[in-house]
DRENSEMAR-853328 format. One record per residue: residue in one letter; chain; residue number from 1; x, y, z of N, C-alpha, C, O, CB in turn. Coordinates in nm, 4 decimals, padded with zeros to 6 digits. Glycine has a CB too. Layout:
N
@residu=a chaine=A num=NUM nu=X nv=Y nw=Z cau=X cav=Y caw=Z cu=X cv=Y cw=Z ou=X ov=Y ow=Z cbu=X cbv=Y cbw=Z $
...
This chain:
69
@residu=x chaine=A num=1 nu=10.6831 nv=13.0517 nw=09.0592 cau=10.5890 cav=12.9832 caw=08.9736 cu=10.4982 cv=12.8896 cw=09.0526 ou=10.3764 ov=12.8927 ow=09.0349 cbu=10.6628 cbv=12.9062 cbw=08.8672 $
@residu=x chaine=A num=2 nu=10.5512 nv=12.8125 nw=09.1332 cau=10.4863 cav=12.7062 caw=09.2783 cu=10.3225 cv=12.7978 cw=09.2398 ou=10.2331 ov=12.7661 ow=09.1612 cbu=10.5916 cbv=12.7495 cbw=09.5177 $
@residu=x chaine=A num=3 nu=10.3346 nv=12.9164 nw=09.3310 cau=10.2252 cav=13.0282 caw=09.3795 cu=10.1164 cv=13.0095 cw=09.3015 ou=10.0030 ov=13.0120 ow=09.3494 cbu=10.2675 cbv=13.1824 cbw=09.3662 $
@residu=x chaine=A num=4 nu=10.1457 nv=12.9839 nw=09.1435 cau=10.0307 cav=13.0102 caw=09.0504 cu=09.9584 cv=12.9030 cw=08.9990 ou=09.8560 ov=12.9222 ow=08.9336 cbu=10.0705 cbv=13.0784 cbw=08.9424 $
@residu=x chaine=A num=5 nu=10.0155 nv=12.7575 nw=09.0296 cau=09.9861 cav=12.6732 caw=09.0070 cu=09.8177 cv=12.5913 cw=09.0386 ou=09.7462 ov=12.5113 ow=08.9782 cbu=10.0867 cbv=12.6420 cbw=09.0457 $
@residu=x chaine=A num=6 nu=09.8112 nv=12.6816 nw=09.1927 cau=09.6659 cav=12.6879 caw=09.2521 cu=09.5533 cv=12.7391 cw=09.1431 ou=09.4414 ov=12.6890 ow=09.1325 cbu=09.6660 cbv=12.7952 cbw=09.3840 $
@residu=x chaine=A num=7 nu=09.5957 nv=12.8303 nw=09.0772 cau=09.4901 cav=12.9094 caw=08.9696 cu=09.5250 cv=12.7745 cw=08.8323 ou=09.4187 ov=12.7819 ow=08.7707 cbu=09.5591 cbv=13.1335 cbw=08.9158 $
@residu=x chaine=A num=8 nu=09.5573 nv=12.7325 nw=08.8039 cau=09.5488 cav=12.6355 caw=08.6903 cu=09.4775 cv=12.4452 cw=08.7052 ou=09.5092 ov=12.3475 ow=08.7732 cbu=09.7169 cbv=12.6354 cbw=08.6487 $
@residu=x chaine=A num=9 nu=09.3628 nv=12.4760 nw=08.5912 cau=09.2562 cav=12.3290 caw=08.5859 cu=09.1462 cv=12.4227 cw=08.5575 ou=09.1425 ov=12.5457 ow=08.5602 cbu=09.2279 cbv=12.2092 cbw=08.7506 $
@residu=x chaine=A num=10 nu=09.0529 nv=12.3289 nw=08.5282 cau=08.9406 cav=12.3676 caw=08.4624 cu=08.7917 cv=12.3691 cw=08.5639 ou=08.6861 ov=12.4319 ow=08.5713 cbu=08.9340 cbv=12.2653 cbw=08.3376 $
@residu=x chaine=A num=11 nu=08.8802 nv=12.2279 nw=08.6501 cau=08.7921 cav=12.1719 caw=08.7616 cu=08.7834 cv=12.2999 cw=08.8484 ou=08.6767 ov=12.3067 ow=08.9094 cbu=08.8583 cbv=12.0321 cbw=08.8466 $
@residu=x chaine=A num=12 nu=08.8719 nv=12.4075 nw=08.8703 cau=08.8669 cav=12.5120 caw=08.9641 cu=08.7458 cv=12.5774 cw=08.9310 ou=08.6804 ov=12.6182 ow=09.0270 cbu=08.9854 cbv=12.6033 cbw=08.9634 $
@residu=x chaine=A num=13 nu=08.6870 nv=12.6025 nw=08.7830 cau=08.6176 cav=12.6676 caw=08.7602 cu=08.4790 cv=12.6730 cw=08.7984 ou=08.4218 ov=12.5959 ow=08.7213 cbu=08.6379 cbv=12.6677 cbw=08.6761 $
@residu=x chaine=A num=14 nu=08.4034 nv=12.7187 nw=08.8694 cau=08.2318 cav=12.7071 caw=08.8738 cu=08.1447 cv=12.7850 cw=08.7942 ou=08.1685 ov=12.8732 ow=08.7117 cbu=08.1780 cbv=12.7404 cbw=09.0032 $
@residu=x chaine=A num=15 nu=08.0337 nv=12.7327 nw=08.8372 cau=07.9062 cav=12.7599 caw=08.7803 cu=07.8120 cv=12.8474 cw=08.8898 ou=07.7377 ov=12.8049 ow=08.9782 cbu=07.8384 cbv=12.6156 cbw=08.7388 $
@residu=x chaine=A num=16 nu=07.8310 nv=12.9305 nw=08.8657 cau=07.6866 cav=12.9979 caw=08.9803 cu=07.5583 cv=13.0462 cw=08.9297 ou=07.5659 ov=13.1546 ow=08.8718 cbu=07.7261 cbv=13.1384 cbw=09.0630 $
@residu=x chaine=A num=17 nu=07.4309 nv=12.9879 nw=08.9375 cau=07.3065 cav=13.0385 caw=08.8486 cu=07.2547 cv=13.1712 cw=08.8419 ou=07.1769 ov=13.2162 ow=08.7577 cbu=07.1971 cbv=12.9736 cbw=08.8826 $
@residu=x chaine=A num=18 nu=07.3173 nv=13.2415 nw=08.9607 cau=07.2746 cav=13.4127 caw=08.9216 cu=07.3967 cv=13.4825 cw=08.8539 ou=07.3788 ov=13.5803 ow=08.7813 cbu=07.2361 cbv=13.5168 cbw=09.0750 $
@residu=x chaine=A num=19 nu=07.5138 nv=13.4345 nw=08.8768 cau=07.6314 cav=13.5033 caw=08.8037 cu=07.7305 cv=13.4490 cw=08.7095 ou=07.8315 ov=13.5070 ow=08.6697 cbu=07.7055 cbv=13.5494 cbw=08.8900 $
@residu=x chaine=A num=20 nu=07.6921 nv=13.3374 nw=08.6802 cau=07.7341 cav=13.2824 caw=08.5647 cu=07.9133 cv=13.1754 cw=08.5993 ou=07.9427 ov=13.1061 ow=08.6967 cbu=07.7441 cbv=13.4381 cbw=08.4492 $
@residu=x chaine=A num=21 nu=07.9655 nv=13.1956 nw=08.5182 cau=08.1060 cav=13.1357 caw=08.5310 cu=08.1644 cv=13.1958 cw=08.7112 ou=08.1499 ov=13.3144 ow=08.7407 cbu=08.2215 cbv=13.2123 cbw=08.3711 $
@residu=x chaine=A num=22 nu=08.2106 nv=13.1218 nw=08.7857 cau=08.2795 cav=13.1416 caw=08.8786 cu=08.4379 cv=13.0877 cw=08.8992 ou=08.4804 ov=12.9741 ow=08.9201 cbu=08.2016 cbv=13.1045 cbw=08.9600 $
@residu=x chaine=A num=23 nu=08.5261 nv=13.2512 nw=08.8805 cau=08.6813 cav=13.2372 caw=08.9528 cu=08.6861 cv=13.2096 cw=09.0666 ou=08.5892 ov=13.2329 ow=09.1389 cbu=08.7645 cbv=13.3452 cbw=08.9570 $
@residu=x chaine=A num=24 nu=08.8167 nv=13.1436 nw=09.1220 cau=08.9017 cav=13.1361 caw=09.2283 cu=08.9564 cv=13.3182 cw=09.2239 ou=08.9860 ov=13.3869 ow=09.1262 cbu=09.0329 cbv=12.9974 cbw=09.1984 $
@residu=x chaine=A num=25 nu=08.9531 nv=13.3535 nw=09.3701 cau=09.0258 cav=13.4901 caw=09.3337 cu=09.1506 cv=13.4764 cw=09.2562 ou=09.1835 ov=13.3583 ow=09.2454 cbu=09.0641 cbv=13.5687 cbw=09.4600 $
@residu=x chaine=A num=26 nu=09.2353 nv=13.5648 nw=09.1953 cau=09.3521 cav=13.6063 caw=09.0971 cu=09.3439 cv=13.4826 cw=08.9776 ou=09.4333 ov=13.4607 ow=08.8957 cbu=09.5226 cbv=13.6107 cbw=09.1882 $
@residu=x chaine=A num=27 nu=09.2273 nv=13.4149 nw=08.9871 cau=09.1990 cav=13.3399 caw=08.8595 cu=09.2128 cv=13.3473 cw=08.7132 ou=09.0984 ov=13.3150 ow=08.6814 cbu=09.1060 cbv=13.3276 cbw=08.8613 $
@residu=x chaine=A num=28 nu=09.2746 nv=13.3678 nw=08.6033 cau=09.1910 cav=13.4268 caw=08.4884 cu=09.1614 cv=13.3587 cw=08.3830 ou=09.2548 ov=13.2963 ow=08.3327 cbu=09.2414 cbv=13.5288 cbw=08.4368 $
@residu=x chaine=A num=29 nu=09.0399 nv=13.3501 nw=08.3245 cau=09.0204 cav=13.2948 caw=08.2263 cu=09.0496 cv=13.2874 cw=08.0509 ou=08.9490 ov=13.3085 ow=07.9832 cbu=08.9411 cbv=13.3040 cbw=08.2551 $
@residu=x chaine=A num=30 nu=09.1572 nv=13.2640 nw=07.9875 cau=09.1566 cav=13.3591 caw=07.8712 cu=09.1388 cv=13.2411 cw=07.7089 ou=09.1872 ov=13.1394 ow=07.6592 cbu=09.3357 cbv=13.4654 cbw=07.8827 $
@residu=x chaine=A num=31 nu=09.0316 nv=13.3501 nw=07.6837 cau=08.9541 cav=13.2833 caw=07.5333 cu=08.9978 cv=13.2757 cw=07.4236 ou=08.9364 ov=13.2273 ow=07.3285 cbu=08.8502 cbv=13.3373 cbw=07.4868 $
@residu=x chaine=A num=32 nu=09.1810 nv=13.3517 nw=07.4175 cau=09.2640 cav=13.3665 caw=07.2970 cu=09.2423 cv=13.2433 cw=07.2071 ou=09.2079 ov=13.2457 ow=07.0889 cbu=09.4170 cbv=13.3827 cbw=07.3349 $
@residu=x chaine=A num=33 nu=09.2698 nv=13.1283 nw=07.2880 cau=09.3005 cav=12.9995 caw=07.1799 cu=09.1818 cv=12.9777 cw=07.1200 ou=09.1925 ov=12.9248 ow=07.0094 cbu=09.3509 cbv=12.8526 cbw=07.2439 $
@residu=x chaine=A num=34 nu=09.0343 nv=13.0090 nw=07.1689 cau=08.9664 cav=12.9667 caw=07.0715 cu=08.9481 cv=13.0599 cw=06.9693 ou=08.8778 ov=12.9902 ow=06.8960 cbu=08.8596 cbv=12.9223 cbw=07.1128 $
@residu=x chaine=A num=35 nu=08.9582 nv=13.1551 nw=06.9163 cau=08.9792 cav=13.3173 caw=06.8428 cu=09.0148 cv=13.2046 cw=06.7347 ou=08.9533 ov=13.1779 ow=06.6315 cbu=09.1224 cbv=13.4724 cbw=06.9069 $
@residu=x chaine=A num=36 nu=09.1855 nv=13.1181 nw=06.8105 cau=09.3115 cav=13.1357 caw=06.6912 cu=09.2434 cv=12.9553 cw=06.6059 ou=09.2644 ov=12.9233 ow=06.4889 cbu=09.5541 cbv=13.1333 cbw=06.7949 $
@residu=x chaine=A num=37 nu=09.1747 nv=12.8817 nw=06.6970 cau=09.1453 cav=12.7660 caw=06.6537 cu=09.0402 cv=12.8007 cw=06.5652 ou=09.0162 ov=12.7336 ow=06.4649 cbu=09.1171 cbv=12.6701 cbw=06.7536 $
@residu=x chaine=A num=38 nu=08.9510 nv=12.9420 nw=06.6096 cau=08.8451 cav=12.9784 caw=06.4546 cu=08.8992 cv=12.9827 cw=06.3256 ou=08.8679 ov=12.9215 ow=06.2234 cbu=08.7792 cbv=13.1253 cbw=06.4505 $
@residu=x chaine=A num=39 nu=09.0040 nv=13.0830 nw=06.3531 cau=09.0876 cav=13.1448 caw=06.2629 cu=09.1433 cv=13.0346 cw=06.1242 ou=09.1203 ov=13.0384 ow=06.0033 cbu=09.2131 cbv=13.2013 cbw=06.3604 $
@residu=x chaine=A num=40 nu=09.2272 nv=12.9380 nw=06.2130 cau=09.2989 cav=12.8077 caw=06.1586 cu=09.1579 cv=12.7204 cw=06.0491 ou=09.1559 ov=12.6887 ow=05.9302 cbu=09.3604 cbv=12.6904 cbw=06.3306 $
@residu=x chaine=A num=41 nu=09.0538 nv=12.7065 nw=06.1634 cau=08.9494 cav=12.6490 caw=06.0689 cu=08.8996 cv=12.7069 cw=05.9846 ou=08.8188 ov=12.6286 ow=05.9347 cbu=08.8569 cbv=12.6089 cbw=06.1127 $
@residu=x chaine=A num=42 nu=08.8937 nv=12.8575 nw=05.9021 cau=08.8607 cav=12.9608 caw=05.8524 cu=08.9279 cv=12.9330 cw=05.7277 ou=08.8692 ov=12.9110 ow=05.6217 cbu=08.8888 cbv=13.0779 cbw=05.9267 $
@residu=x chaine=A num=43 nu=09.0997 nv=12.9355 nw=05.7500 cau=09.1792 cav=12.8650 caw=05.6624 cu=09.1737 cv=12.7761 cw=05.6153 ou=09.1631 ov=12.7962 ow=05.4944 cbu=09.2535 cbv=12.8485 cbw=05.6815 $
@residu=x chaine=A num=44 nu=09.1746 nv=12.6583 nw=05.6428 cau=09.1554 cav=12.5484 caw=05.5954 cu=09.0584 cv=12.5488 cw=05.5142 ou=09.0958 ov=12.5583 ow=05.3973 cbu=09.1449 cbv=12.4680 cbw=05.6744 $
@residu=x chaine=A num=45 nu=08.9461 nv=12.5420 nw=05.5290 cau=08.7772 cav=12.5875 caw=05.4812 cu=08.8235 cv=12.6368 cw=05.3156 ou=08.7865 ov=12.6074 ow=05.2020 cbu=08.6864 cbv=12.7624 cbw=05.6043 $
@residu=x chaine=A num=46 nu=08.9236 nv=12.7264 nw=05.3760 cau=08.9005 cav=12.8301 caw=05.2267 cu=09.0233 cv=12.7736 cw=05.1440 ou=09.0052 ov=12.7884 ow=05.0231 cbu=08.9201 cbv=13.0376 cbw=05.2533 $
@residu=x chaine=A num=47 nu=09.1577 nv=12.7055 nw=05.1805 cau=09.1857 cav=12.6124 caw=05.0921 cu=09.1550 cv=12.5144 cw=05.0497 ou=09.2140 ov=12.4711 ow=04.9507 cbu=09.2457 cbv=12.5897 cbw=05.0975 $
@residu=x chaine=A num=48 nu=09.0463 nv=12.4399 nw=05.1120 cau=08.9829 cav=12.3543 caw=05.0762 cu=08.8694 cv=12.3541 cw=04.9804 ou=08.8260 ov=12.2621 ow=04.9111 cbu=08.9604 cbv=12.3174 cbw=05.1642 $
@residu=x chaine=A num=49 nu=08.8279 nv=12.4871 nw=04.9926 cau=08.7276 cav=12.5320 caw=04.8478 cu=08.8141 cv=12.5339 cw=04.7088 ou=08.7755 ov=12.4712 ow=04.6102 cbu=08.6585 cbv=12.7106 cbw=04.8644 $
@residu=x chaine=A num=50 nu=08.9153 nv=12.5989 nw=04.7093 cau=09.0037 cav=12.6057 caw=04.6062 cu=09.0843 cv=12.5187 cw=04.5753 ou=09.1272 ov=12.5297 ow=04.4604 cbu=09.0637 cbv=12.6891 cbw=04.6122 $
@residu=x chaine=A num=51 nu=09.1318 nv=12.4143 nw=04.6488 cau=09.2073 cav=12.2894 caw=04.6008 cu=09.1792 cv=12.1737 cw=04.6323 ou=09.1451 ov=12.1735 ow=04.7506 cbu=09.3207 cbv=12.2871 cbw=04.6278 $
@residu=x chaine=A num=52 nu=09.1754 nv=12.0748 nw=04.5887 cau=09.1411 cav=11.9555 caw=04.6038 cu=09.2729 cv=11.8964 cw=04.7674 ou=09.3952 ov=11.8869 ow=04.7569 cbu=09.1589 cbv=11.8754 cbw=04.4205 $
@residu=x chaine=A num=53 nu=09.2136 nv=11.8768 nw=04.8594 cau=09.2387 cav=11.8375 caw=04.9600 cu=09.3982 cv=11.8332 cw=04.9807 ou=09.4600 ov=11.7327 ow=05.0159 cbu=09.1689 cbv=11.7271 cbw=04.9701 $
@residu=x chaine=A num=54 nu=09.4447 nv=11.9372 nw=04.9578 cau=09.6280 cav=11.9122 caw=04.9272 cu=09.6709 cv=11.8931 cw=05.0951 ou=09.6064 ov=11.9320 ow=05.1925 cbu=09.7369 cbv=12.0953 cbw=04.8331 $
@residu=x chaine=A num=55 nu=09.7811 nv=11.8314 nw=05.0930 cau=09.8377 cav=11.8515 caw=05.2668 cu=09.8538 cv=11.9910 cw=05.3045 ou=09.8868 ov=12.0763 ow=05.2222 cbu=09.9980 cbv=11.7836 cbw=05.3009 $
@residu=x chaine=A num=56 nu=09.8302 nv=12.0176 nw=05.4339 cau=09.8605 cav=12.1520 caw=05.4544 cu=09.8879 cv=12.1836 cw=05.5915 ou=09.8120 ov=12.1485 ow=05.6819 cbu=09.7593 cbv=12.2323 cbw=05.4079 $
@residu=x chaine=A num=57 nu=09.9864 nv=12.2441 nw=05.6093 cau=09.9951 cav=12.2968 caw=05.7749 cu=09.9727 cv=12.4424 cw=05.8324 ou=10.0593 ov=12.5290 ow=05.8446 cbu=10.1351 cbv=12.2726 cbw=05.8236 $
@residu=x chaine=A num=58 nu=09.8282 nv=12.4525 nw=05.8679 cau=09.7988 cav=12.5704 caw=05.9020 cu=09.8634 cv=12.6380 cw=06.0818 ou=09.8054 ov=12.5867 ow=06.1775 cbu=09.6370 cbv=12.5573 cbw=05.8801 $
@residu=x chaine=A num=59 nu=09.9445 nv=12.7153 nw=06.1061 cau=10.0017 cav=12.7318 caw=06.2133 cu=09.9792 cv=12.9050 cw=06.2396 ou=10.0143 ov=12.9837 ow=06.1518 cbu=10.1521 cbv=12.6704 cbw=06.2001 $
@residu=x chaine=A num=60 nu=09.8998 nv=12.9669 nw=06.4057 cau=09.9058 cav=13.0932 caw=06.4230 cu=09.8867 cv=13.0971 cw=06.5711 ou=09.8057 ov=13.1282 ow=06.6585 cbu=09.8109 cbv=13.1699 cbw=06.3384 $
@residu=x chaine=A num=61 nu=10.0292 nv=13.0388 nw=06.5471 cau=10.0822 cav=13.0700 caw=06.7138 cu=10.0726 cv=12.9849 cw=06.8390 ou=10.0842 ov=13.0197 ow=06.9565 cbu=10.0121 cbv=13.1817 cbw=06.7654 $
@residu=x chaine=A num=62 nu=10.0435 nv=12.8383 nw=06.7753 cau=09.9659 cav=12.8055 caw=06.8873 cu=09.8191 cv=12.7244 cw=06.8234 ou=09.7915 ov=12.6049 ow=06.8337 cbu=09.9360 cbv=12.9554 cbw=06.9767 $
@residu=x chaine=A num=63 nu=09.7656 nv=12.7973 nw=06.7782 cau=09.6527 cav=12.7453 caw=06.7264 cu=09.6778 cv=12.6857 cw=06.6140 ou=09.7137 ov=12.7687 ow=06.5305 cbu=09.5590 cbv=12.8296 cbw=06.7108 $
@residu=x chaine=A num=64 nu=09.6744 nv=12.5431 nw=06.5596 cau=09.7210 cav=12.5021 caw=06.4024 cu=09.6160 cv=12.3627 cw=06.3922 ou=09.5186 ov=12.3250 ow=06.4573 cbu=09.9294 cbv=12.4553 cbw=06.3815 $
@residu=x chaine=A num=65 nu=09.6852 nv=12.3140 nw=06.2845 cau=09.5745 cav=12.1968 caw=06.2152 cu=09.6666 cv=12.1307 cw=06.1020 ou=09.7173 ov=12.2168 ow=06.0301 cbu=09.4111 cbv=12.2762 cbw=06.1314 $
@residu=x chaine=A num=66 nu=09.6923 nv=12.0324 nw=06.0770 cau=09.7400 cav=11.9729 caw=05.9994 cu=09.6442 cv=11.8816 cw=05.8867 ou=09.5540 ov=11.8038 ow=05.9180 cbu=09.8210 cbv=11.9138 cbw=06.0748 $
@residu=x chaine=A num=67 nu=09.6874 nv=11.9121 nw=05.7566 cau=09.5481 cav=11.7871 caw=05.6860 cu=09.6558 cv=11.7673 cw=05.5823 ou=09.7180 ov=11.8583 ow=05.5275 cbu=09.3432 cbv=11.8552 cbw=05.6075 $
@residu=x chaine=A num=68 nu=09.6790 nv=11.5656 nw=05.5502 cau=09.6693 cav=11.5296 caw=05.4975 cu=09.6284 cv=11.4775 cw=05.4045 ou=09.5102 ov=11.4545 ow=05.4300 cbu=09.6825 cbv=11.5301 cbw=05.5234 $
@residu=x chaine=A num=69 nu=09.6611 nv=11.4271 nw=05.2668 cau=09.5974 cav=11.3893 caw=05.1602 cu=09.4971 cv=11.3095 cw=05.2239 ou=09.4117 ov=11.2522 ow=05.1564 cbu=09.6791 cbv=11.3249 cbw=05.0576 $
């Protein structure tokens, strides 16, 4: 695990103006969590049209949101 630790931070990441986002080699970038944080806000949204602000714990995997009264 040591090995992989080099590929993790955000700060690793660059910017290059002809090619856009720049990896560290065996780098990877992955966009899952924001998918699941759409998703969660999608939910909420739509219980919130239909009920008056009830508590609720939206949870998918990782991605969640909690709202209180």
């Amino acid at each position: 695990m040591d090995h992989l630790l080099g590929n993790i931070g955000w700060n690793k990441v660059g910017l290059d103006e002809i090619k856009g986002i720049k990896l560290p080699p065996s780098m990877e970038l992955g966009l899952g969590g924001i998918g699941k944080e759409y998703a969660v806000d999608c939910v909420l949204q739509l219980v919130n049209q239909h009920y008056k602000r009830i508590p609720i714990l939206v949870n998918f995997g990782g991605g969640h949101c909690l709202q209180s009264k």
